[in-house]
KOLZANU-467246 format. One record per residue (C-alpha): x, y, z. Coordinates in steps of 0.001 Angstrom, whole numbers, plus 500000, padded with zeros to 6 digits. Layout:
<nodes>
XYZ...
</nodes>
This chain:
<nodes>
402995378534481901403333380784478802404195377888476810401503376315477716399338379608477291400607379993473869399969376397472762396805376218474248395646379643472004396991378194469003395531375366468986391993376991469607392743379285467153393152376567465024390118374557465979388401377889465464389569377854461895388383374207461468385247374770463098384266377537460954383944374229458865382521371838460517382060371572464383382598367758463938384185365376466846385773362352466387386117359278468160389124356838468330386301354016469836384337354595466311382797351601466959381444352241469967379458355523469218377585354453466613375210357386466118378003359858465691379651357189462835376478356338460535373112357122460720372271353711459843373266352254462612370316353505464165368790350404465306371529347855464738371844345579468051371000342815469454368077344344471248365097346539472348366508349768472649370781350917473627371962353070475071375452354898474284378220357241476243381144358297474449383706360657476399386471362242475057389639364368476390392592365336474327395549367688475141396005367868478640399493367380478636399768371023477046396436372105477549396546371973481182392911373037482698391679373635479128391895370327476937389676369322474138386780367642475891383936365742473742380957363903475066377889362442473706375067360899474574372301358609472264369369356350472111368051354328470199364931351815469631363665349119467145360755347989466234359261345502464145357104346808461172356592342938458590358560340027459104362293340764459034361733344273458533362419346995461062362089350458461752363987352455464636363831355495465806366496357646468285368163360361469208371924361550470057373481364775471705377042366127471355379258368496473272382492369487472540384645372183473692387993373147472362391189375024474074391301378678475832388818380141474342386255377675474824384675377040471694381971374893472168379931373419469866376558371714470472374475369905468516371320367227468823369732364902465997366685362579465479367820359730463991365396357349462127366243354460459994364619351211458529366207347599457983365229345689455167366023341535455549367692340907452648368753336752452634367438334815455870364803331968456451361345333021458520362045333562461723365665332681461756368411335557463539370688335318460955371044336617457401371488339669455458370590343615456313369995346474454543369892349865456291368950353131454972368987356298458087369131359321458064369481362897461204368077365444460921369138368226463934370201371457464905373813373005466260374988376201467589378998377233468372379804379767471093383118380863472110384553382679475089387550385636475023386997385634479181390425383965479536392232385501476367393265389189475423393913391473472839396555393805471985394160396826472417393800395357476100397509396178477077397849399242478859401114400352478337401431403243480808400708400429483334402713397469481446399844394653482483396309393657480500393284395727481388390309393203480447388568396661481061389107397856477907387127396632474788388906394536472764388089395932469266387386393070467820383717392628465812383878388560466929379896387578468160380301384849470879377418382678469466377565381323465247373724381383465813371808378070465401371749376011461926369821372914460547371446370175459570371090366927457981373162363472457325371961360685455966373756356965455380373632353419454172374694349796455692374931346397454900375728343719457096375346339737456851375663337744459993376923333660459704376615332894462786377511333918466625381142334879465796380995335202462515379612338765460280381108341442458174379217344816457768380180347791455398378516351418455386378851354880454004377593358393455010377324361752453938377184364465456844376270368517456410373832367291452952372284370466453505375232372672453466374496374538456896376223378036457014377363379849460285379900382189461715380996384338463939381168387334462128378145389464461155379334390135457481380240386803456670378827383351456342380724380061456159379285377015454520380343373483455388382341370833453871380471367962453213382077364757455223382088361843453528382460358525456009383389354891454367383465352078456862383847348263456994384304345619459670383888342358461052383804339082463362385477335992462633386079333320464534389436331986466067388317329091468342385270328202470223386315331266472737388565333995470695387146335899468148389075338936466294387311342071464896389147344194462433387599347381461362388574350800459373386470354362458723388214356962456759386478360313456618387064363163454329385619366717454432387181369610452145390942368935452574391056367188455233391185363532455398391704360820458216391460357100458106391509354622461334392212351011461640393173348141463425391561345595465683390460344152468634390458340161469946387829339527471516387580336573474529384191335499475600383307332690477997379921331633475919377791331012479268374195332113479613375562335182481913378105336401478872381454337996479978383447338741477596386697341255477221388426342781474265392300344156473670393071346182470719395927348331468664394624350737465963396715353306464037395350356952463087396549358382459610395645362210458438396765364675455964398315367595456628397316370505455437396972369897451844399872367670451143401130364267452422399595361233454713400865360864458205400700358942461224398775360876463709398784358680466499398349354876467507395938353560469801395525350854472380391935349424474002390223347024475848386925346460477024384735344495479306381546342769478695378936342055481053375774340658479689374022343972478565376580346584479371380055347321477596382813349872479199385545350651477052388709352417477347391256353986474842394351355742475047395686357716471840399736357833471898400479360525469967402669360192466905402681363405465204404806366225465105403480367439467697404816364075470169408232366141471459406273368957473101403047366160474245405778363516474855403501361235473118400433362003475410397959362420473528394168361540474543391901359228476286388300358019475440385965356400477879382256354699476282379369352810477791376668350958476024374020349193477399371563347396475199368039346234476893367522342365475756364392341863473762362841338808475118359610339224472315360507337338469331359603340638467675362922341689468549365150338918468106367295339822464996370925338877464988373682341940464280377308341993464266379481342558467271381139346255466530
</nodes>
């Protein structure tokens, strides 16, 4: 139990030290939370509006009762504005709370975006898109020393921790709330049903948002910098495979994610399809080399407008003898509402 106690204060110390960064989450299933990857994939389905769940938990091998635990939540809409042009609008919500002390960070955006037809005959689904979005939001970080002490909080006549005492410490429980804005670009060209590539970049924190916990101090925010690229291509009237990769930098820090999943479908007018996948994790560490942070296995199923999903992250790292490889699991759910107006019929890549 102190082992685990110990761990579990390190590591939120540690996230508390990233944090004062960047309260950023991240998502093995990338490509299923699409708001918290690119703000120009506002609007990019096969659709009238989607819906997406993403949930997250990390670290409960060591972190008992107090893993990391991530969810969001978005929505999204299209709408056409000329012919082959749209415009969408949405929204997304993240929670994510980190270790013993609880530090939670919270954040919501408005998305917006617009997609320009690029190559494509009148009123054909396929061709070539060009997306420009953009959040704009606001985020707060709180933390909580309910379940932690300090050494001025051991009472030595009595050899035990009186949470009684003040702690001495000049630590504020809330950062205070900041603005913040991303903004991104996509292309994508779709060849047919099983058959599209896409590529995108972002730029999160463009306004350089400061907060901390400290009264005296401010911090101000890496930029993050996202680059990702993907596809569909066809194996056989029924097997598809979709390879994909992101890799995300911000200050020092650097990770990059890729693999693929192979996707089965049984092409009827009530689509069920399901999808297996490996992917491999990389990240720095610290300042120095590359290393292999953890693979990952998937599937999913398909049910005409809804997707479940399910990820397990085996961890790889240094830290794999005390885990014993265990590292995290991810659960998402997207539902997309089927635009039966030709106004919404635009063809976009499977992700």
């Amino acid at each position: 139990m102190k082992i685990k106690l110990f761990i579990s204060l390190v590591l939120s110390l540690f996230a508390n030290s990233m944090f004062a960064q960047s309260p950023d989450a991240r998502f093995s299933q990338f490509y299923a939370a699409p708001l918290q990857l690119n703000p120009a994939l506002n609007g990019v389905f096969d659709g009238s509006f989607r819906i997406v769940a993403n949930y997250r938990d990390q670290w409960a091998s060591i972190l008992d009762t107090d893993p990391y635990r991530t969810l969001a939540f978005s929505f999204d809409y299209r709408q056409r504005v000329f012919d082959g042009d749209y415009f969408a609008m949405g929204f997304d919500v993240l929670g994510d709370q980190a270790g013993i002390t609880k530090l939670r960070n919270s954040r919501a955006n408005a998305n917006f975006s617009y997609l320009k037809k690029l190559v494509g005959g009148r009123g054909t689904n396929y061709g070539q898109y060009l997306i420009a979005g953009g959040q704009i939001g606001a985020g707060q970080s709180t933390i909580d020393y309910s379940d932690v002490w300090f050494t001025s909080q051991f009472d030595m006549s009595k050899e035990e921790v009186d949470f009684a005492l003040d702690n001495l410490e000049n630590i504020n429980e809330s950062s205070g709330m900041y603005l913040n804005i991303n903004a991104g670009l996509m292309w994508y060209g779709v060849i047919d049903d099983d058959f599209s590539v896409y590529a995108g970049a972002a730029i999160n924190h463009l306004n350089n948002p400061q907060f901390s916990f400290l009264d005296n101090q401010q911090h101000t925010m890496y930029e993050k910098w996202i680059l990702h690229a993907g596809g569909q291509l066809p194996l056989g009237d029924a097997f598809s495979i979709l390879p994909a990769a992101v890799y995300m930098i911000q200050g020092p820090s650097n990770s990059t994610t890729f693999g693929f999943n192979v996707r089965y479908s049984n092409n009827d007018r009530n689509e069920l399809a399901v999808r297996a996948g490996a992917w491999m994790h990389l990240a720095n560490e610290l300042t120095t080399s590359t290393l292999n942070d953890a693979f990952i296995i998937n599937g999913a199923l398909e049910f005409e407008d809804y997707q479940f999903g399910f990820s397990y992250d085996i961890n790889a790292s240094s830290l794999k003898d005390a885990t014993a490889g265990r590292g995290g699991f991810e659960l998402s759910f997207i539902y997309i509402h089927p635009g039966k107006e030709r106004r919404f019929r635009v063809k976009c890549p499977q992700f």
